[in-house]
C-alpha positions as CSV (number, residue, x, y, z in Angstrom):
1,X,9.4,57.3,-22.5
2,X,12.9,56.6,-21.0
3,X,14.3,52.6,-21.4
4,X,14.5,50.8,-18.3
5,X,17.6,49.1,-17.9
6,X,16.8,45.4,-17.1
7,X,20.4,44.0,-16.9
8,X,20.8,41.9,-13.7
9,X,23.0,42.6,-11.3
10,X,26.4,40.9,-10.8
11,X,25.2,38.5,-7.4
12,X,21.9,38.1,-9.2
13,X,23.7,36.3,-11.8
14,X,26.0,33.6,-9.7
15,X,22.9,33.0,-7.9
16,X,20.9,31.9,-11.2
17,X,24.1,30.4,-12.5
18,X,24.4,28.3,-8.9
19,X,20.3,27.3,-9.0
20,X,20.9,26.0,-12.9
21,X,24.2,24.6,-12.7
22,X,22.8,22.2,-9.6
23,X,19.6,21.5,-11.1
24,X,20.9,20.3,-14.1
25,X,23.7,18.1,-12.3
26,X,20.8,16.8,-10.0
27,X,18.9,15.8,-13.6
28,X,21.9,14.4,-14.9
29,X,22.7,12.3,-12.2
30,X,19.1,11.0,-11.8
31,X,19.0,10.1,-15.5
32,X,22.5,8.7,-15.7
33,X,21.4,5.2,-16.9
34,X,19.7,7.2,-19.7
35,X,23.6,8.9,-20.7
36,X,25.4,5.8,-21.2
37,X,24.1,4.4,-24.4
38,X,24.8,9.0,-25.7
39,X,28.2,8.3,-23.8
40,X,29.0,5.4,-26.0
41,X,27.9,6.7,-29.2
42,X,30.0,9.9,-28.6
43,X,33.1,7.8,-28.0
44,X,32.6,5.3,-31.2
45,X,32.0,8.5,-33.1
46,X,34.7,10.3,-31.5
47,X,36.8,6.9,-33.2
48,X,35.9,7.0,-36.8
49,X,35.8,10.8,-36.6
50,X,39.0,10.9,-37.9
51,X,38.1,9.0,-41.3
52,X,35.4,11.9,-41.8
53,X,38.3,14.2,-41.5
54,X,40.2,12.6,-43.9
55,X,37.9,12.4,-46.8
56,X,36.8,16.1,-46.2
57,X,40.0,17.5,-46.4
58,X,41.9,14.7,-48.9
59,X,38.8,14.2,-51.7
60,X,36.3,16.7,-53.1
61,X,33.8,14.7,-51.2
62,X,31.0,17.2,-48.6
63,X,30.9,16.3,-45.2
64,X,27.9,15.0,-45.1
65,X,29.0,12.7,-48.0
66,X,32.4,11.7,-45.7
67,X,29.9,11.3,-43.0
68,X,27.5,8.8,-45.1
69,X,30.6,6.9,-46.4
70,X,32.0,6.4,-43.2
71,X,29.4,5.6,-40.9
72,X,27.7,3.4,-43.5
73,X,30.8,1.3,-44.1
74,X,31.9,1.1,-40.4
75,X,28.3,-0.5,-39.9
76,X,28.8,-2.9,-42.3
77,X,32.3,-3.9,-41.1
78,X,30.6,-4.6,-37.4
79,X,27.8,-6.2,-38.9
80,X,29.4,-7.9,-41.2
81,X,32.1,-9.2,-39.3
82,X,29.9,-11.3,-36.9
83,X,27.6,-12.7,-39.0
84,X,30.7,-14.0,-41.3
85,X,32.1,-16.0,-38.5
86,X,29.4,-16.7,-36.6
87,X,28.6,-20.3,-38.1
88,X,32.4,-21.0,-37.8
89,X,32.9,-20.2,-33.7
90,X,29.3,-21.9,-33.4
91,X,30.3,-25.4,-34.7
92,X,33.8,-24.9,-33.1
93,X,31.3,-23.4,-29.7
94,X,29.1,-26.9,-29.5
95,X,32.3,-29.3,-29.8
96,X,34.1,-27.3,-27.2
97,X,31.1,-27.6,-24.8
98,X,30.4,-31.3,-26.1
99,X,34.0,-31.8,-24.7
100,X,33.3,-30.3,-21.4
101,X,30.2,-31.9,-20.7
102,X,32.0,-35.1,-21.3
103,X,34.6,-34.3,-18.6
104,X,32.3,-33.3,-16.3
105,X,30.1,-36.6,-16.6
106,X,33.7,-38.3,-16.7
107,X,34.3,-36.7,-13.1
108,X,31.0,-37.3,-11.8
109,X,31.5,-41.1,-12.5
110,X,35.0,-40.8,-10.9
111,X,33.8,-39.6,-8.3
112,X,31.0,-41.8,-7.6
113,X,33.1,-44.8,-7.3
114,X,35.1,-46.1,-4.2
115,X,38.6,-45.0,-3.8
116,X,41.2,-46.2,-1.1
117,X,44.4,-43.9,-0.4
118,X,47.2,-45.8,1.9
119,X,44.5,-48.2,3.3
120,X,41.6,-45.8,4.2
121,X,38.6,-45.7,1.7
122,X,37.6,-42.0,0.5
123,X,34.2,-41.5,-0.2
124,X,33.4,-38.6,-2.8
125,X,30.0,-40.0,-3.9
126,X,28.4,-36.9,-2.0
127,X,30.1,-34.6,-4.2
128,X,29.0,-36.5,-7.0
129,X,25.8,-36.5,-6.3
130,X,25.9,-32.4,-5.8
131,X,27.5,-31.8,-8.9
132,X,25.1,-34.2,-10.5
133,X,21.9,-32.1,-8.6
134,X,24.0,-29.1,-10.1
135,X,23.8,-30.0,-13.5
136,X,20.2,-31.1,-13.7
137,X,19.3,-27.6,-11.8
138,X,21.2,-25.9,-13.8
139,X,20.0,-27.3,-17.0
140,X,16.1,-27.2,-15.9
141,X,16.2,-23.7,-15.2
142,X,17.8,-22.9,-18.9
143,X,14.0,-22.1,-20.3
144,X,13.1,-19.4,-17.6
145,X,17.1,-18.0,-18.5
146,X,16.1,-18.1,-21.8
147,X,12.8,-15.5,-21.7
148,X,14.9,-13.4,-19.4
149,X,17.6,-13.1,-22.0
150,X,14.8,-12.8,-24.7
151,X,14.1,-9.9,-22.4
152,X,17.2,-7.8,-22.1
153,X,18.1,-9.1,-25.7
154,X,14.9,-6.8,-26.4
155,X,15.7,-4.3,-24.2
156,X,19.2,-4.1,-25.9
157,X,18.3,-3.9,-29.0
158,X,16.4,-0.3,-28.5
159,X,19.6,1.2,-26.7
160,X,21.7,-0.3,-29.9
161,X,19.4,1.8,-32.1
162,X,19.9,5.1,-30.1
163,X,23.4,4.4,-30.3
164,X,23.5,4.0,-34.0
165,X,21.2,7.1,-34.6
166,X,23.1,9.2,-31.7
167,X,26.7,8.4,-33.7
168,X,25.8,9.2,-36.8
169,X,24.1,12.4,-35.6
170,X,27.2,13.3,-33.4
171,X,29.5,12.9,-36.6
172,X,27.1,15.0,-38.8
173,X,26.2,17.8,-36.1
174,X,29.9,17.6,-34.4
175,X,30.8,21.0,-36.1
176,X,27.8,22.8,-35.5
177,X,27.4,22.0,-31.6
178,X,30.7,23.0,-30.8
179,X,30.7,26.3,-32.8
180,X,27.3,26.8,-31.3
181,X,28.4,26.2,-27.7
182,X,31.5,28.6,-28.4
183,X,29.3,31.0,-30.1
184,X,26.9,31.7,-27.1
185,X,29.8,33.0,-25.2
186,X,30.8,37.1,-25.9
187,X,33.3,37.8,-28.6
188,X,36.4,38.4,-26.5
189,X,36.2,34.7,-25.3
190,X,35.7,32.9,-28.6
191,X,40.0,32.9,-29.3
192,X,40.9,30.9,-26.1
193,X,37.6,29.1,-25.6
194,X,38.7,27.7,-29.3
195,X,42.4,26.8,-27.8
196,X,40.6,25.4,-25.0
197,X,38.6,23.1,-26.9
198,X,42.3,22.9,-29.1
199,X,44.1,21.6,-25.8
200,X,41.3,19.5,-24.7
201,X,41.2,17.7,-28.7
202,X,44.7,17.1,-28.6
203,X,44.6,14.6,-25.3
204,X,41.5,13.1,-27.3
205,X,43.6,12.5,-30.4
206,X,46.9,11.4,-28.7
207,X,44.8,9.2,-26.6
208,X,43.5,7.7,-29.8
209,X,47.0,7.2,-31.1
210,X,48.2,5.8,-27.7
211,X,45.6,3.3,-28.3
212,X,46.2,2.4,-32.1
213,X,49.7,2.1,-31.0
214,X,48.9,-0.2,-27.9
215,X,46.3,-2.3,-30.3
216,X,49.3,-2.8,-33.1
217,X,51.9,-3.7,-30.2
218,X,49.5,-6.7,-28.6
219,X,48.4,-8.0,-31.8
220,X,51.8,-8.5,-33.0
221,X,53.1,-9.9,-29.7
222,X,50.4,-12.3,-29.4
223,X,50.7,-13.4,-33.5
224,X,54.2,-13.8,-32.8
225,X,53.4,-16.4,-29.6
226,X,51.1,-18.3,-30.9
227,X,53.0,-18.6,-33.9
228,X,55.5,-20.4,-31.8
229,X,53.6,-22.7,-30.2
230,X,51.8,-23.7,-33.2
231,X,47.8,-22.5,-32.4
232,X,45.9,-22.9,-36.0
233,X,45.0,-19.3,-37.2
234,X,47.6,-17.6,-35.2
235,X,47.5,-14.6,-36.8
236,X,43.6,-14.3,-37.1
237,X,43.8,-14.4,-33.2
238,X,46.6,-12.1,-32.9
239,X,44.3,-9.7,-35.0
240,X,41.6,-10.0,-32.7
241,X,43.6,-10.1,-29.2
242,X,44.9,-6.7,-30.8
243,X,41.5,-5.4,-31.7
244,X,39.5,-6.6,-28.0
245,X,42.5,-4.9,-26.1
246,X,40.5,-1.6,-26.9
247,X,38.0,-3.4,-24.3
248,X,39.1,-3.6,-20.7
249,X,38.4,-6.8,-18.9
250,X,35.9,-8.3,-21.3
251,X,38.6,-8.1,-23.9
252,X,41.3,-10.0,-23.6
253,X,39.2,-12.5,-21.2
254,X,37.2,-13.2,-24.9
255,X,40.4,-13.3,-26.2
256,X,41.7,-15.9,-24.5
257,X,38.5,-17.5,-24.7
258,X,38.8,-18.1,-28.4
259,X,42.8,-18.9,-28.3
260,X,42.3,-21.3,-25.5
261,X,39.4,-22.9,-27.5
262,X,41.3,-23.3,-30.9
263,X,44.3,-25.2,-28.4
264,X,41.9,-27.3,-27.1
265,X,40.6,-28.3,-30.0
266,X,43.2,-28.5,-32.4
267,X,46.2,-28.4,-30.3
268,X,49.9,-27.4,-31.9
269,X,50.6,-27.9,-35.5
270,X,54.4,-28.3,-34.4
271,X,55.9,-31.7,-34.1
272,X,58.6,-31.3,-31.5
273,X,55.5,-30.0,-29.1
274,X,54.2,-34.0,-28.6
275,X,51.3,-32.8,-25.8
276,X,47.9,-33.5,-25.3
277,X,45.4,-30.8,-26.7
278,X,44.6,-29.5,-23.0
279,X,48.3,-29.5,-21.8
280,X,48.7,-26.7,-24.7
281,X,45.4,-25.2,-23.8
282,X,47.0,-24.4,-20.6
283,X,50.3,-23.5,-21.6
284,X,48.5,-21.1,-24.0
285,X,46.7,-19.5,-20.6
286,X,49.9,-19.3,-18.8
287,X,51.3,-17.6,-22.1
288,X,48.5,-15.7,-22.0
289,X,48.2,-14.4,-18.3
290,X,51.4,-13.3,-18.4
291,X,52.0,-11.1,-21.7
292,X,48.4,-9.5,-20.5
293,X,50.0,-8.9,-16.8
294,X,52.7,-6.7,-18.6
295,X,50.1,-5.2,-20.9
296,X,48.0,-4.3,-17.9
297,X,50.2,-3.2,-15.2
298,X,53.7,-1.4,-17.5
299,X,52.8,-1.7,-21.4
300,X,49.1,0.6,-21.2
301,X,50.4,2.0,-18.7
302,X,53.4,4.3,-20.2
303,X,51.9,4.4,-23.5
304,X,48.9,5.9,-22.3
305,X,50.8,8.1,-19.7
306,X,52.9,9.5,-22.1
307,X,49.9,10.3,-24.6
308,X,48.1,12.6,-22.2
309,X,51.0,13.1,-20.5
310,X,50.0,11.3,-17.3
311,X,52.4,9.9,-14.5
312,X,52.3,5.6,-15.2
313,X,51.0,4.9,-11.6
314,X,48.1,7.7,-11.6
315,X,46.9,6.0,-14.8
316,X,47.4,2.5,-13.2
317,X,45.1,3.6,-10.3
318,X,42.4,5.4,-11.9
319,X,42.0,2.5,-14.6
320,X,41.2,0.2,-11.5
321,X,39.1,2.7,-9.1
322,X,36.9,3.3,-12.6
323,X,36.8,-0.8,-13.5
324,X,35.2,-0.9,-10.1
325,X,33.1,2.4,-9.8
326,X,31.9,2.0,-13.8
327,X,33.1,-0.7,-15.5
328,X,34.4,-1.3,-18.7
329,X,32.8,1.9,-20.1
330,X,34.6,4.0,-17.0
331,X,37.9,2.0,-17.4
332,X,37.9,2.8,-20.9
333,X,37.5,6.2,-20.9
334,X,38.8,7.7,-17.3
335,X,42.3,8.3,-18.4
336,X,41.5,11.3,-21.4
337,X,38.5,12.7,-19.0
338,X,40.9,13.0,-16.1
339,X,43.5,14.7,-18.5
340,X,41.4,17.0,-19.9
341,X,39.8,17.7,-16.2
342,X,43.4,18.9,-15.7
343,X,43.7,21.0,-18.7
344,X,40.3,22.9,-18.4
345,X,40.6,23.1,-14.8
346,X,43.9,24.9,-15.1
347,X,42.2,27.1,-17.4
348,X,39.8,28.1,-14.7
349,X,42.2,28.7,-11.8
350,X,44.0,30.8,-14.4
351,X,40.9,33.1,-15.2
352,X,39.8,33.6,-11.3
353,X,43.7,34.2,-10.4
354,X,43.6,36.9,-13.1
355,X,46.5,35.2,-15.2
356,X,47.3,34.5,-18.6
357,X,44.7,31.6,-19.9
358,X,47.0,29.2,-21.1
359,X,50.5,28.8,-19.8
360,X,53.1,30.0,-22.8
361,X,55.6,27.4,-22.2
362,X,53.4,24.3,-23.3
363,X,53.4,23.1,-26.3
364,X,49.3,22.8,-27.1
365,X,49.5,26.9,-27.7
366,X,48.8,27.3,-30.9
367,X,49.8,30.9,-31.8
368,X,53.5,32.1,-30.4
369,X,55.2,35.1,-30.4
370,X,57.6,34.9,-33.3
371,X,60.7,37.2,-33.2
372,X,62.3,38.3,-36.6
373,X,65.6,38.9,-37.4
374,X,65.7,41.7,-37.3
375,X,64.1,42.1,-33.7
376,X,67.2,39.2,-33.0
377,X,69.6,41.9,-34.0
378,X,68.6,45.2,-32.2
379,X,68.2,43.4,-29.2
380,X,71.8,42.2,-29.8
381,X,72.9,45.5,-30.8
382,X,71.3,47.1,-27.5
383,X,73.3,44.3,-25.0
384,X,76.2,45.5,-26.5
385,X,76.1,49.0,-26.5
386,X,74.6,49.0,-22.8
387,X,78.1,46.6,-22.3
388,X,80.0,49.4,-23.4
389,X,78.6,52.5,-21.7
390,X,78.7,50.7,-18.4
């Protein structure tokens, strides 16, 4: 019997291809709580990735040896880490909030009393007696706070584990997806589907320098400042201003956290700064609030603009429209997702306009025509014997 042919026509296919690409943006977009934790876990592996790299390429180690090393040792450091100084920040923790409670009752009593100001008596004691009401609320209500954040503590803890088993599968399987995803396209597409994914890696990895470089850059500034004015364990928090900077919002606000509550405990170890503990509290705030303005608004700014190669205000703006719209997860992550938007969207308009893939010019192409010598010299040859006959 004679073969059917079953291939499906060319309008056939854009309308399957249409139905399927909606349906699954519909699915991801109903289950988008359900991505984040995979979102995360793809951009802490896409940070250590590296390291695997490294120990591949340098050592006779496998990959899936590089792969154990690394991930095992990167969870040890985070784990590590915490529980080290954990009992330190929680003594140093109680006396800071000792402290405060003190100056709040200290107010409340303040305010309680009498006060005259140029003959006519000023009455706070109904303030007082809210902040007082305030307090005691606040401080009955700590037990039903308490079994909520026993709650999402709970809840938490299962979305850390899918993050820990999702990184360590996306550093294992990394290889494998993408030569699978590049694979199920036809032959002819495999060499600039791989410069595509070239291009697109290379924002990734400058992004990732870009941020190394930003994270050296505030860590030295602020071990430098509060060098000067004389914070105990300035360079332990210039280490860790450096390190939260990789957090927008949350951190440098835990940054300052921790430098403002060393000041106000310890004050300055320098003797020509003779201040009260909370006068270099705030002077380490103002210090503070202003070497994170220029961080914020011209410092991240150019570095990361120049590392995807981004104009300074477009990163500026789309760092604060994704704070809002995502958080610290969108804010984090919207400037090498809108660049390489840019570069595969190019890449598109490129294939429907019927042009070249990749523009020539740019540096990201990975193999040039090289002209020899020789080629150098015929063409020269040629210019000057069409100069003559003419």
């Amino acid at each position: 019997m004679k073969e059917q042919n079953h291939e499906w026509s060319l309008s056939l296919r854009y309308l399957v291809f249409g139905v399927v690409f909606t349906l699954l943006a519909v699915g991801l977009w109903y289950i988008r709580s359900i991505l984040e934790p995979l979102v995360i876990a793809a951009f802490i592996a896409y940070l250590i990735h590296p390291a695997v790299n490294y120990l591949t390429r340098r050592t006779r180690l496998s990959r899936t040896a590089s792969v154990n090393l690394v991930y095992f040792i990167t969870l040890a450091v985070l784990i590590g880490t915490p529980s080290t100084l954990t009992p330190i920040f929680f003594d140093e923790f109680k006396q800071v909030v000792t402290d405060v409670l003190n100056i709040f009752d200290q107010l409340v009593v303040w305010l309680m009393k009498p006060h005259v100001s140029l003959v006519i008596p000023i009455d706070f004691g109904q303030l007082g007696s809210r902040l007082t009401q305030f307090r005691t609320t606040f401080l009955s209500s700590l037990p039903d706070q308490a079994l909520q954040l026993l709650g999402k503590t709970s809840v938490g803890v299962l979305w850390l584990l899918v993050i820990l088993v999702a990184v360590y599968y996306f550093l294992a399987e990394w290889p494998r997806l993408r030569n699978g995803f590049i694979s199920s396209f036809p032959d002819s597409y495999h060499p600039e589907l791989n410069e595509l994914y070239q291009r697109v890696r290379s924002i990734w990895m400058n992004y990732l320098r870009g941020q190394l470089l930003l994270m050296a850059i505030v860590g030295v500034t602020f071990t430098i400042a509060w060098t000067i004015i004389g914070i105990p364990g300035a360079l332990v928090l210039g280490v860790a201003a450096g390190f939260l900077t990789l957090i927008p919002d949350v951190g440098p606000f835990l940054a300052a956290g921790l430098a403002a509550g060393v000041a106000l405990l310890e004050g300055s170890n320098w003797s020509w700064m003779p201040v009260s503990n909370l006068i270099v509290m705030l002077i380490v705030v103002a210090t503070y609030l202003f070497l994170i303005a220029i961080k914020n608004f011209w410092l991240r700014p150019f570095i990361m603009g120049r590392s995807v190669h981004m104009h300074e205000a477009l990163v500026i703006i789309s760092i604060i429209l994704s704070t809002i719209l995502w958080g610290i997860l969108g804010a984090l992550l919207i400037v090498p997702v809108l660049a390489s938007l840019v570069v595969i969207l190019d890449y598109l308009r490129r294939r429907i306009l019927g042009l070249p893939p990749f523009p020539p010019t740019e540096p990201f192409v990975l193999e040039t025509h090289m002209v020899s010598g020789s080629e150098k010299v015929a063409a020269l040859k040629s210019r000057i014997s069409r100069k003559k006959k003419g």
